[in-house]
DRENTORKOL-3810 file (N, C-alpha, C; in nm, 4 decimals):
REM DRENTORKOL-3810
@n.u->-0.3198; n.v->5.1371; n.w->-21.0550; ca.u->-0.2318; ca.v->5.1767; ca.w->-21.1632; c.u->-0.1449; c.v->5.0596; c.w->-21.2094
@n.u->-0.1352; n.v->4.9233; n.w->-21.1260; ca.u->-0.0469; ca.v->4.8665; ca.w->-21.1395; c.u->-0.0959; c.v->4.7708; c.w->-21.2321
@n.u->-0.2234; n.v->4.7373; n.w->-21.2425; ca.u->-0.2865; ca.v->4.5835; ca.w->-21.2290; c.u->-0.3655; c.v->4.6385; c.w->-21.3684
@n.u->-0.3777; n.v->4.7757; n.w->-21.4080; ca.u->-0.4842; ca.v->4.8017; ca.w->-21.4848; c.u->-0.6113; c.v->4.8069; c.w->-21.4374
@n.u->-0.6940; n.v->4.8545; n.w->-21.5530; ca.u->-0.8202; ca.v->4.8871; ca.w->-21.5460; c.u->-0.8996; c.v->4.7018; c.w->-21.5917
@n.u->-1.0182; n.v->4.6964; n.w->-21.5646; ca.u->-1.1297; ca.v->4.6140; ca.w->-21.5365; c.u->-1.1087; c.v->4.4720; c.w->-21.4494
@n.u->-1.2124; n.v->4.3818; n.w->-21.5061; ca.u->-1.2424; ca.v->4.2642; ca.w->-21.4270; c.u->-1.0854; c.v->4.1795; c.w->-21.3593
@n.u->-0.9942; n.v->4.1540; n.w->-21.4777; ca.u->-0.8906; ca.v->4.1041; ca.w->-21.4192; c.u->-0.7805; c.v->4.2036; c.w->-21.3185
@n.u->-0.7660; n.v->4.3282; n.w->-21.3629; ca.u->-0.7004; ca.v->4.4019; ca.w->-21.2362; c.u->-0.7848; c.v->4.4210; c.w->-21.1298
@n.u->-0.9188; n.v->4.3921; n.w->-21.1042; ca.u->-0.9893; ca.v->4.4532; ca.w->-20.9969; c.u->-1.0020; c.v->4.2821; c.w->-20.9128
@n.u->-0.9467; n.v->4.2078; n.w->-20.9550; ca.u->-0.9823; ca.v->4.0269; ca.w->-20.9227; c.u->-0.8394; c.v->4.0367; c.w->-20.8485
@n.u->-0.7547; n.v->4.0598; n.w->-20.8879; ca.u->-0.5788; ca.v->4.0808; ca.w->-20.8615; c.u->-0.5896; c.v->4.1819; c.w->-20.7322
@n.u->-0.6669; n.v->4.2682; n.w->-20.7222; ca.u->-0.6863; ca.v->4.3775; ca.w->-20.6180; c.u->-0.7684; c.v->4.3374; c.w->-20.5005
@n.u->-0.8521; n.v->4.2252; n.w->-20.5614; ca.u->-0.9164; ca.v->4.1772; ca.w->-20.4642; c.u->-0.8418; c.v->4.0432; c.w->-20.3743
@n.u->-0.7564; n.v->4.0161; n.w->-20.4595; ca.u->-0.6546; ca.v->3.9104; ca.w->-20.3680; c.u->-0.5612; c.v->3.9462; c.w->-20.3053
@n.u->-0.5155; n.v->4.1050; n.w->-20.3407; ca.u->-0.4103; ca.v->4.1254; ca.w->-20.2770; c.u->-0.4736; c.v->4.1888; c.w->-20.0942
@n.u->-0.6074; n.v->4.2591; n.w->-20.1480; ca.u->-0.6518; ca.v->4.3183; ca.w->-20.0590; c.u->-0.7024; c.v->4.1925; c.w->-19.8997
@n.u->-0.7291; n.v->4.0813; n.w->-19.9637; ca.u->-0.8017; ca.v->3.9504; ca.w->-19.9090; c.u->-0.6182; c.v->3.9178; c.w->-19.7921
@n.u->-0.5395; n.v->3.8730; n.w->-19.9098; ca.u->-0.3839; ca.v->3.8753; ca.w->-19.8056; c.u->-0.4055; c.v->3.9584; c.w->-19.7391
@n.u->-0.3972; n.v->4.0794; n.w->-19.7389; ca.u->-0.3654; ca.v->4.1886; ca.w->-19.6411; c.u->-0.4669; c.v->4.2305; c.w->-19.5298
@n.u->-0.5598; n.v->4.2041; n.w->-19.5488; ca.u->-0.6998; ca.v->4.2181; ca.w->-19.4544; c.u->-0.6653; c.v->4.0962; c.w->-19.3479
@n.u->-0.6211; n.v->3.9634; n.w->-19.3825; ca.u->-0.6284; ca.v->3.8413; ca.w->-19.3179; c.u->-0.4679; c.v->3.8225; c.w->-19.2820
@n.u->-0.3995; n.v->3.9529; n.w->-19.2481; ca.u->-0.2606; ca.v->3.9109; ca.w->-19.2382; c.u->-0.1840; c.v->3.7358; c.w->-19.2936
@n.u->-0.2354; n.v->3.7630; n.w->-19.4305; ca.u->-0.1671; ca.v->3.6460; ca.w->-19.5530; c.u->-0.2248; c.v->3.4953; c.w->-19.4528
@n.u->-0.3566; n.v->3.5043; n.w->-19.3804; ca.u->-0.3968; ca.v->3.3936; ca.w->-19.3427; c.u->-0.5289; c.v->3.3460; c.w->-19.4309
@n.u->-0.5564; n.v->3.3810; n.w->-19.5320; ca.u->-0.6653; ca.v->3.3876; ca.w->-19.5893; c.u->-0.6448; c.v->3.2238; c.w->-19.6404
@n.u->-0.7504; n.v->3.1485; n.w->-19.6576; ca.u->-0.6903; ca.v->2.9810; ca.w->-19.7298; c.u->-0.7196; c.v->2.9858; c.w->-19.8863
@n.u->-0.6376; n.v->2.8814; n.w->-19.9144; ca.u->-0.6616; ca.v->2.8682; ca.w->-20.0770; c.u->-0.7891; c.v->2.8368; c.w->-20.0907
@n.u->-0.8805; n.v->2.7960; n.w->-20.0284; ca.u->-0.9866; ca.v->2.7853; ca.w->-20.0863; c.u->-1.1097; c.v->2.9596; c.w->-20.0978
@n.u->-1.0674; n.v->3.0399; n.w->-20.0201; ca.u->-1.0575; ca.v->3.1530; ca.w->-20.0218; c.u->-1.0206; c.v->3.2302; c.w->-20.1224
@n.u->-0.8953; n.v->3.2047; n.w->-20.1502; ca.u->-0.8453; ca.v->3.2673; ca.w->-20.3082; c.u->-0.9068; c.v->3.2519; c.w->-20.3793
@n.u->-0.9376; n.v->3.0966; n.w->-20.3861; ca.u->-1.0155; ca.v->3.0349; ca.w->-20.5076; c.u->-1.1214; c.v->3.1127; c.w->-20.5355
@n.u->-1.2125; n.v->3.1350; n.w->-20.4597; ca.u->-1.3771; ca.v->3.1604; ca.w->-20.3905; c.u->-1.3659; c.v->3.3192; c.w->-20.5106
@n.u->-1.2171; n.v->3.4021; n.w->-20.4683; ca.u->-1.2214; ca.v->3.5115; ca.w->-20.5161; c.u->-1.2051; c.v->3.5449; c.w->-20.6415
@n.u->-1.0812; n.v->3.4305; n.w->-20.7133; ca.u->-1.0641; ca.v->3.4166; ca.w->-20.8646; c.u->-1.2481; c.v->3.3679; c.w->-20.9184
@n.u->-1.2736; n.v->3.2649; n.w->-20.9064; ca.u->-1.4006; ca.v->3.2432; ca.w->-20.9108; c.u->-1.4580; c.v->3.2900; c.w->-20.9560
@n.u->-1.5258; n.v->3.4371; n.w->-20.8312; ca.u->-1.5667; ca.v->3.5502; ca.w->-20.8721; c.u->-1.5482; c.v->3.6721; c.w->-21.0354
@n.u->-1.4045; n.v->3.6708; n.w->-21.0591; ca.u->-1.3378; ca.v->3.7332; ca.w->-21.1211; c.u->-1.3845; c.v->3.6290; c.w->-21.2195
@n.u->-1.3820; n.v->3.5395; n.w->-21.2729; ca.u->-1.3990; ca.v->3.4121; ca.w->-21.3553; c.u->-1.5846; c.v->3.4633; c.w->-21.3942
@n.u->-1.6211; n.v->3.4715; n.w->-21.2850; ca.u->-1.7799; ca.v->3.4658; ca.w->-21.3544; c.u->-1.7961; c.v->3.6066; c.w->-21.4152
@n.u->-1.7370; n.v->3.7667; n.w->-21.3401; ca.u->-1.7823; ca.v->3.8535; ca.w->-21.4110; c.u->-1.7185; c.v->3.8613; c.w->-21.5383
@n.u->-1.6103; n.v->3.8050; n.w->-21.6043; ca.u->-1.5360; ca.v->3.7779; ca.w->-21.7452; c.u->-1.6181; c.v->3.7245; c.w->-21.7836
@n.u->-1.7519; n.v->3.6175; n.w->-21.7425; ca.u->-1.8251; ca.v->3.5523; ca.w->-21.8525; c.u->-1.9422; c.v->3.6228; c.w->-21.8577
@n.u->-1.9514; n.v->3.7344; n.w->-21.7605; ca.u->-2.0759; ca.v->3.7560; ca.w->-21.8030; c.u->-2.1600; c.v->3.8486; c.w->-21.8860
@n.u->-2.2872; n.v->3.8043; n.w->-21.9697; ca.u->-2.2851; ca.v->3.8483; ca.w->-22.0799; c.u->-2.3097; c.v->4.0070; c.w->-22.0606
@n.u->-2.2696; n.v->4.0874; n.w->-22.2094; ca.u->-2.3058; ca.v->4.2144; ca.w->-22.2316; c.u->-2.4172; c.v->4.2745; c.w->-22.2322
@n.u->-2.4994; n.v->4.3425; n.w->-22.1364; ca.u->-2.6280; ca.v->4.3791; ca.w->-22.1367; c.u->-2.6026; c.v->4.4866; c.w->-22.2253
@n.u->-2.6831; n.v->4.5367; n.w->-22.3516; ca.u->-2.6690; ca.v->4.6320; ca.w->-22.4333; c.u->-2.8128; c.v->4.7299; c.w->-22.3249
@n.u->-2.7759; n.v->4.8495; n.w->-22.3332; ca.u->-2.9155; ca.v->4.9589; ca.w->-22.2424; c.u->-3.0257; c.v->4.9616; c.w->-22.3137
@n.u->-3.1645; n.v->4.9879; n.w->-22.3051; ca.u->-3.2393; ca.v->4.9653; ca.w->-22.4015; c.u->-3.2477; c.v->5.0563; c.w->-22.5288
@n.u->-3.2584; n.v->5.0381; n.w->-22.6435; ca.u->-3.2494; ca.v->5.1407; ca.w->-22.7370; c.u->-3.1186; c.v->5.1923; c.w->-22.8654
@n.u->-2.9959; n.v->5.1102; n.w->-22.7709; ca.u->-2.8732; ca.v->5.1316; ca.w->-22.7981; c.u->-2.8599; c.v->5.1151; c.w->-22.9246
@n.u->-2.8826; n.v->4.9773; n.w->-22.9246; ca.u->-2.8576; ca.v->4.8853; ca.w->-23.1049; c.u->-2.9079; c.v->4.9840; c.w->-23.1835
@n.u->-3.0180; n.v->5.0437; n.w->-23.1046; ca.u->-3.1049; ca.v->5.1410; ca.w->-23.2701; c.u->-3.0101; c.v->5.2612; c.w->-23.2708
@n.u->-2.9682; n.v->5.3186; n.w->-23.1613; ca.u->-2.9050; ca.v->5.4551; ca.w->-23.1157; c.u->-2.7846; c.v->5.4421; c.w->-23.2960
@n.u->-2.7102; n.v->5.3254; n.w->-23.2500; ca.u->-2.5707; ca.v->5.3099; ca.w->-23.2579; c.u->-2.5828; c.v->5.2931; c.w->-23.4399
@n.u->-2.6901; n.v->5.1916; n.w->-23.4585; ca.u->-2.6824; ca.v->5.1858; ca.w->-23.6004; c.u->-2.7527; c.v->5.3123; c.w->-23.6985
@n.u->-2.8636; n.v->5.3787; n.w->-23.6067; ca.u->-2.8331; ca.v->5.5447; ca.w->-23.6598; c.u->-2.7416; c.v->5.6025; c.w->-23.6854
@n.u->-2.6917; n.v->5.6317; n.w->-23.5903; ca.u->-2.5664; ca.v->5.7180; ca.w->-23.6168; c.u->-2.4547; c.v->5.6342; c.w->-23.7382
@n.u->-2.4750; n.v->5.5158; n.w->-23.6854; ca.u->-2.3411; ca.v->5.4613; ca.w->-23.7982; c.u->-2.3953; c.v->5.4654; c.w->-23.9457
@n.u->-2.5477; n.v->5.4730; n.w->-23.9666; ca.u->-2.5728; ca.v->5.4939; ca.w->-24.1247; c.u->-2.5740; c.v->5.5901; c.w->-24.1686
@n.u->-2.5081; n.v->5.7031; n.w->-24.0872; ca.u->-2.4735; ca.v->5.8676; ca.w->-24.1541; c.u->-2.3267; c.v->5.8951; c.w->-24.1394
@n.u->-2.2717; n.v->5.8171; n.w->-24.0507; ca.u->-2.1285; ca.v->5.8858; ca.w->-23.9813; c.u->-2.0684; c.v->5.7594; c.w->-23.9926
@n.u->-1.8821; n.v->5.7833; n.w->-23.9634; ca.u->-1.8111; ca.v->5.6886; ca.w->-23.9462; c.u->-1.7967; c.v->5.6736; c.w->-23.8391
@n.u->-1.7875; n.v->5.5631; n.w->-23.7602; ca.u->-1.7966; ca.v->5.5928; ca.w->-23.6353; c.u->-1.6698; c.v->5.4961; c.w->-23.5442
@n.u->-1.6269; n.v->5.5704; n.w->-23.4665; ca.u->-1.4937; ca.v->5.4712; ca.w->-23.3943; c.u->-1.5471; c.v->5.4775; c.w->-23.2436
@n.u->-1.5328; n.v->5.3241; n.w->-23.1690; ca.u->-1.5341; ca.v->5.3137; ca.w->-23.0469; c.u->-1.4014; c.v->5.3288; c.w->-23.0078
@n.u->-1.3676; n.v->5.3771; n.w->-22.8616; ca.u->-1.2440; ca.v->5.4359; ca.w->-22.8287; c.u->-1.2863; c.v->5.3328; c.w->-22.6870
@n.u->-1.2535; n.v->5.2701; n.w->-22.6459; ca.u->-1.2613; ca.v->5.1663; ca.w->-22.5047; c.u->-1.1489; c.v->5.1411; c.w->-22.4336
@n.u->-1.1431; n.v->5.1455; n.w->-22.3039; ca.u->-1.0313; ca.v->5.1015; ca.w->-22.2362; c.u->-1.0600; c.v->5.0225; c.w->-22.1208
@n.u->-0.9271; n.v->4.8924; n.w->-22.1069; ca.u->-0.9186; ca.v->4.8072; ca.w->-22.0405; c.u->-0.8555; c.v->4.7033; c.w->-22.0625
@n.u->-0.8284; n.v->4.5600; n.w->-22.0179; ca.u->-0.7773; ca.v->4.4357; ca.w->-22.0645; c.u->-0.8295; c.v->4.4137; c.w->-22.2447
@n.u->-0.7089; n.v->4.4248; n.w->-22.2914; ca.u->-0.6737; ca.v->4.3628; ca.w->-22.4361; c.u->-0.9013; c.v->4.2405; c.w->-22.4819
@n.u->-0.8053; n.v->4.1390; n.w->-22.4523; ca.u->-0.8619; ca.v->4.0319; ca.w->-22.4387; c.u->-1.0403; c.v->4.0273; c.w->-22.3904
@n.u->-1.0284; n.v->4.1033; n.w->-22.2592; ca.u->-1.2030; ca.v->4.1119; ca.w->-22.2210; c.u->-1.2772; c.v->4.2393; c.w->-22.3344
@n.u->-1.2282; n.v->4.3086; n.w->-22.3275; ca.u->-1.2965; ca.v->4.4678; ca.w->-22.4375; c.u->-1.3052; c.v->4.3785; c.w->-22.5801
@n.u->-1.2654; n.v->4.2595; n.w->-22.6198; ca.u->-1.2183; ca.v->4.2356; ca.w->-22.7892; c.u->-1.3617; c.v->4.1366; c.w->-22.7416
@n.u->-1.3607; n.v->4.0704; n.w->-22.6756; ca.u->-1.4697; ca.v->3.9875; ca.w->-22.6506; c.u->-1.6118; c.v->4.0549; c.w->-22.5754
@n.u->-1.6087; n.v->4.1431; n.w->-22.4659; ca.u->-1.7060; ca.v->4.2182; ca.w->-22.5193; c.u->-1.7802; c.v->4.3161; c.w->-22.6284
@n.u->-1.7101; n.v->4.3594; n.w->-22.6846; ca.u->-1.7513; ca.v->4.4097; ca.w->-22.7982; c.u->-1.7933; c.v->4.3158; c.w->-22.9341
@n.u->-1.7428; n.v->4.1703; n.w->-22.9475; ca.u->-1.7647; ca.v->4.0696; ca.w->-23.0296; c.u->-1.9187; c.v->4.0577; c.w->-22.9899
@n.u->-1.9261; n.v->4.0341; n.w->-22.8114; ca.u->-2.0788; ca.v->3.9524; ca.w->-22.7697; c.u->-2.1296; c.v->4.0715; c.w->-22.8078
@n.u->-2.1391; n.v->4.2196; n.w->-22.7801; ca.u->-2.2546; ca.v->4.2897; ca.w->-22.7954; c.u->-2.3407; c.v->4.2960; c.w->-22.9685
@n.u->-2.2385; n.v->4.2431; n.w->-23.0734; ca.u->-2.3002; ca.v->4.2351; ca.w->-23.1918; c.u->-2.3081; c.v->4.3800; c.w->-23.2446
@n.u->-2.1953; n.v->4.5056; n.w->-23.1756; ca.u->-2.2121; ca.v->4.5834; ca.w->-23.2499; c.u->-2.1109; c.v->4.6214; c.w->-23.3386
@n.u->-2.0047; n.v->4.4955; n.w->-23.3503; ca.u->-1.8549; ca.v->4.5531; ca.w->-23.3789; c.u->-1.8403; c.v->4.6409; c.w->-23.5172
@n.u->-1.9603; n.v->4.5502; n.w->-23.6297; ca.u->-1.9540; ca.v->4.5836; ca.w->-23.7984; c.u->-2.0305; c.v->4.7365; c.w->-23.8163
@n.u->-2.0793; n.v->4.7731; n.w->-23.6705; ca.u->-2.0969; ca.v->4.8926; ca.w->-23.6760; c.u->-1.9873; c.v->5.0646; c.w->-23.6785
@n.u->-1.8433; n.v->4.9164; n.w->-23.6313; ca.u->-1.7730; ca.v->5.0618; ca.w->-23.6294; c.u->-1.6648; c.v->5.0277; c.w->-23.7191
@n.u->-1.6366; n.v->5.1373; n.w->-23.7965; ca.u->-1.4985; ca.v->5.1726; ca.w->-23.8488; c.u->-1.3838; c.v->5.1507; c.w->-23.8088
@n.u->-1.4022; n.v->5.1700; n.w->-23.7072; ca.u->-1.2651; ca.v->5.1157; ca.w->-23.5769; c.u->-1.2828; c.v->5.0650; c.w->-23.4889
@n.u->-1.2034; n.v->4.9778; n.w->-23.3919; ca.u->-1.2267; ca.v->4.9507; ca.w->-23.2387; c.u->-1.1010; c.v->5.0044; c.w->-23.2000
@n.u->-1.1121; n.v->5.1127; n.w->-23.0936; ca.u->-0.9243; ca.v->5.1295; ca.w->-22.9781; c.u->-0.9768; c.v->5.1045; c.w->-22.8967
@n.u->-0.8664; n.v->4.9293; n.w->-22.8166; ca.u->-0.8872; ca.v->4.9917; ca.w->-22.7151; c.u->-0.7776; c.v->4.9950; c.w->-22.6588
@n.u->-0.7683; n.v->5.0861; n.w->-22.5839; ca.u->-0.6956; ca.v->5.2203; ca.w->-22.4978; c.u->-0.6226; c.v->5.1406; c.w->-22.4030
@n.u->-0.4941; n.v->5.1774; n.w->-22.3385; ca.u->-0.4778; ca.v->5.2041; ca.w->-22.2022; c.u->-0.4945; c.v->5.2905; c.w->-22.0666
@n.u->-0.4981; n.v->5.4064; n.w->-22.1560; ca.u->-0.5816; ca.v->5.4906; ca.w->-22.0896; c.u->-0.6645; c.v->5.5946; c.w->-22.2029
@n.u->-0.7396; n.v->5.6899; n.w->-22.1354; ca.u->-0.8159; ca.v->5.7825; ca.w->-22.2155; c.u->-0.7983; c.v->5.8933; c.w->-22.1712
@n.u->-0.6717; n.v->5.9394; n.w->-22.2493; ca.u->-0.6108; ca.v->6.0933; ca.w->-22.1907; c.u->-0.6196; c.v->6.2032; c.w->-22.3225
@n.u->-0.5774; n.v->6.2566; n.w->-22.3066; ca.u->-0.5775; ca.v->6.3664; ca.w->-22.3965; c.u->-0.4858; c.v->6.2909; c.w->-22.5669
@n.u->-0.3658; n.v->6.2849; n.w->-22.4954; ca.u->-0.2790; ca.v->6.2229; ca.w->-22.5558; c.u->-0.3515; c.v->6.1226; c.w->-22.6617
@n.u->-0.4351; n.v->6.0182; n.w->-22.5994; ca.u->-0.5056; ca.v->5.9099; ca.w->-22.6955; c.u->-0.5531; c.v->5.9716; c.w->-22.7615
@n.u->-0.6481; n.v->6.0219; n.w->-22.7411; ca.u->-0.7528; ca.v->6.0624; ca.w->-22.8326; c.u->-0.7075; c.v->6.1753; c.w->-22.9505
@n.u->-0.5964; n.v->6.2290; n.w->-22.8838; ca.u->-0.5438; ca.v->6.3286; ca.w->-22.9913; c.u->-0.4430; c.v->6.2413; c.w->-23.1271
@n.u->-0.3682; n.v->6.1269; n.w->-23.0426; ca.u->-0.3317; ca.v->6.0499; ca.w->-23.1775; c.u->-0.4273; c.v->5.9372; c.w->-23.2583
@n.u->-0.5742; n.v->5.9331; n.w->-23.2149; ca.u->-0.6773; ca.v->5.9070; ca.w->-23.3004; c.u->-0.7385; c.v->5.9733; c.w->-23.3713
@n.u->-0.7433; n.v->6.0909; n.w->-23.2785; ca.u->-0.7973; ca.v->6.2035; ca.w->-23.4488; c.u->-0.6921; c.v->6.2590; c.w->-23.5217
@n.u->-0.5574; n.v->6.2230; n.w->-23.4786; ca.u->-0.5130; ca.v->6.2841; ca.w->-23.6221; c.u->-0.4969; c.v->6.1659; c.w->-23.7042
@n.u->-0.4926; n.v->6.0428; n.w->-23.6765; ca.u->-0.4682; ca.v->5.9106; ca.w->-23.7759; c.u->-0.6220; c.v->5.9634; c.w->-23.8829
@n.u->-0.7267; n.v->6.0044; n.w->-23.7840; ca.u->-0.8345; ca.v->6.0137; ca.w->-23.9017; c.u->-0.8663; c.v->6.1342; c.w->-23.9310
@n.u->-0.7559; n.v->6.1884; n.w->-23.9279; ca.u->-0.7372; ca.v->6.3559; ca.w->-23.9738; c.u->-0.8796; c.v->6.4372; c.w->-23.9475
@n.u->-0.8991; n.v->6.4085; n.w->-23.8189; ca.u->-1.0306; ca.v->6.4765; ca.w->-23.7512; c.u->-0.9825; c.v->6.6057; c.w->-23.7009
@n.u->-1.1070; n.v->6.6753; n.w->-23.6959; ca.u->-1.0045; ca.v->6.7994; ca.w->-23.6344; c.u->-1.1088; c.v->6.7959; c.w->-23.4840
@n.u->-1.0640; n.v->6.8238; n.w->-23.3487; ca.u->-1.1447; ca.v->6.7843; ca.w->-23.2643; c.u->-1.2980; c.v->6.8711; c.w->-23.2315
@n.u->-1.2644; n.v->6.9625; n.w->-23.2997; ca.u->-1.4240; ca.v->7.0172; ca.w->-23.3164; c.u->-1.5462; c.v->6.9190; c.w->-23.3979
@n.u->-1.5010; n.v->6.8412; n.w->-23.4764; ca.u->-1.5918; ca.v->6.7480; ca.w->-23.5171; c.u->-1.5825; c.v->6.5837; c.w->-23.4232
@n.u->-1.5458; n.v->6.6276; n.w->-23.3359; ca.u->-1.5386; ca.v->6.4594; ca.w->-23.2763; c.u->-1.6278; c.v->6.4347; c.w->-23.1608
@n.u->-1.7350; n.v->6.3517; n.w->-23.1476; ca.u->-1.8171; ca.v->6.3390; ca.w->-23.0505; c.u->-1.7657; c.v->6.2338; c.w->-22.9182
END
């Protein structure tokens, strides 16, 4: 709850967890080893599932369509850039969380009523 959701709160979780496992004897080159880690899954690229691109640009040539995403600012703006589907949507949110609350002040900005919202 503290650190957030994806790659960089779960890299932060993994160092805190690394101190505490190794009663704070763990070495910097250790840390390193773990940022590292956290460093490569931020670069790594977006596998789209097979079929998707076609899925997504269906639907977007009948409907308006908004992605609703949550996680780090910064990694979600850049995955969604690499996957090449961004000009497919009307919108990008992304979220801090995905509660009721969100999603209810996204459909009323697009005056959805939630029976039409997939």
């Amino acid at each position: 709850a503290l650190f957030g959701y994806g790659v960089k709160g779960m890299t932060l979780s993994m160092v805190e967890a690394a101190v505490a496992i190794t009663d704070a004897r763990i070495s910097a080159t250790d840390l390193h080893r773990i940022v590292g880690l956290g460093k490569e899954l931020l670069r790594h690229p977006v596998e789209l599932l097979p079929g998707m691109r076609e899925a997504v640009a269906a639907i977007a040539a009948d409907y308006p369509i908004v992605l609703i995403t949550k996680g780090d600012l910064f990694h979600q703006e850049a995955k969604v850039e690499q996957c090449g589907l961004a000009h497919l949507f009307r919108r990008i949110e992304i979220v801090s969380e995905k509660d009721p609350a969100t999603y209810a002040r996204v459909l009323e900005e697009f005056q959805l009523p939630a029976s039409r919202f997939v």
